[in-house]
C-alpha positions in Angstrom: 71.3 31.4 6.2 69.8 28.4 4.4 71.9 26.8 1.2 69.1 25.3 -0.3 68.1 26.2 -3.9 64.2 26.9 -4.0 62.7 24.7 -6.5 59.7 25.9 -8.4 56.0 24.1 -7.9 56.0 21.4 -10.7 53.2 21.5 -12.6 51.0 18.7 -13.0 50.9 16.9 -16.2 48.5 15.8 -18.7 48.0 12.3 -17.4 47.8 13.5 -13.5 45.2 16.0 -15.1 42.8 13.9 -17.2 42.9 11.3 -13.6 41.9 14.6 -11.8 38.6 15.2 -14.6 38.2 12.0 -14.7 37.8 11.3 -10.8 35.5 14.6 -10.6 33.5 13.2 -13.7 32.9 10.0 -11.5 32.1 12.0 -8.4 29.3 13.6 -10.1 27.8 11.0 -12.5 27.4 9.4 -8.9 25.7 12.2 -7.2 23.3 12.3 -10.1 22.9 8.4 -10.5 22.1 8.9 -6.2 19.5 12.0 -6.9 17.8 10.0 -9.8 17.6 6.4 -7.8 16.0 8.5 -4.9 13.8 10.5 -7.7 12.6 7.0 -9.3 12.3 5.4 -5.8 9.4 8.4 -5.0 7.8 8.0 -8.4 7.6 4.0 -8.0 6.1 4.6 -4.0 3.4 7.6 -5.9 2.4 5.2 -8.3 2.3 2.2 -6.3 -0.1 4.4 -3.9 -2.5 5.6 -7.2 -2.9 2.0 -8.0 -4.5 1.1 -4.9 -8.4 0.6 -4.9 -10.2 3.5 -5.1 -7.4 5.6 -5.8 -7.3 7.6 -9.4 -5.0 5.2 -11.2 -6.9 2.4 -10.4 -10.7 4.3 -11.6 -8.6 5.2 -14.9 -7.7 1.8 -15.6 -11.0 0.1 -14.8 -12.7 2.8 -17.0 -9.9 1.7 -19.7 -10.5 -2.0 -19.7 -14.6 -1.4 -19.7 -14.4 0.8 -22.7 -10.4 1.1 -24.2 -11.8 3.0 -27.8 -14.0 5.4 -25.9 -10.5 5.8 -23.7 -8.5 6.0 -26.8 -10.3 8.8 -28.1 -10.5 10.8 -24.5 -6.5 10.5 -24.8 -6.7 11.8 -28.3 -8.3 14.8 -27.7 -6.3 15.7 -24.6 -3.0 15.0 -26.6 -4.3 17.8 -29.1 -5.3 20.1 -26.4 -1.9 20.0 -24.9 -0.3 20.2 -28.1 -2.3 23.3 -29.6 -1.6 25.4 -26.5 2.7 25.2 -27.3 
């Protein structure tokens, strides 16, 4: 037969509990700071690939620096196409 008196499970306080948010709250603002670096890292390598010669990027800025009011206006009229169909 034991003598000891059971204690109960101490609950944790406030300050142990805002550590605890706090250390989950840095856990995942790094997970998504990771998943936006690796997003950013595949948008830089796509563009960097468009840019090359030949590639669209490149035609679309060689047609913009040949004629940049004609190029204007094309950008004008697509901005109210997309904005008329929402």
């Amino acid at each position: 037969m034991s003598t000891e008196i059971p204690q109960a499970n101490p609950q944790p306080g406030v300050a142990e509990r805002a550590v605890d948010a706090a250390t989950d709250v840095s856990r995942t603002v790094g997970e998504v700071v990771g998943g936006l670096r690796a997003a950013v890292d595949r948008l830089t390598a796509a563009i960097e690939e468009a840019r090359r010669p030949g590639r669209p990027l490149s035609t679309v800025a060689a047609i913009t620096r040949e004629a940049p009011l004609a190029s204007l206006f094309v950008a004008f009229l697509f901005g109210v196409a997309v904005a008329r169909r929402r």
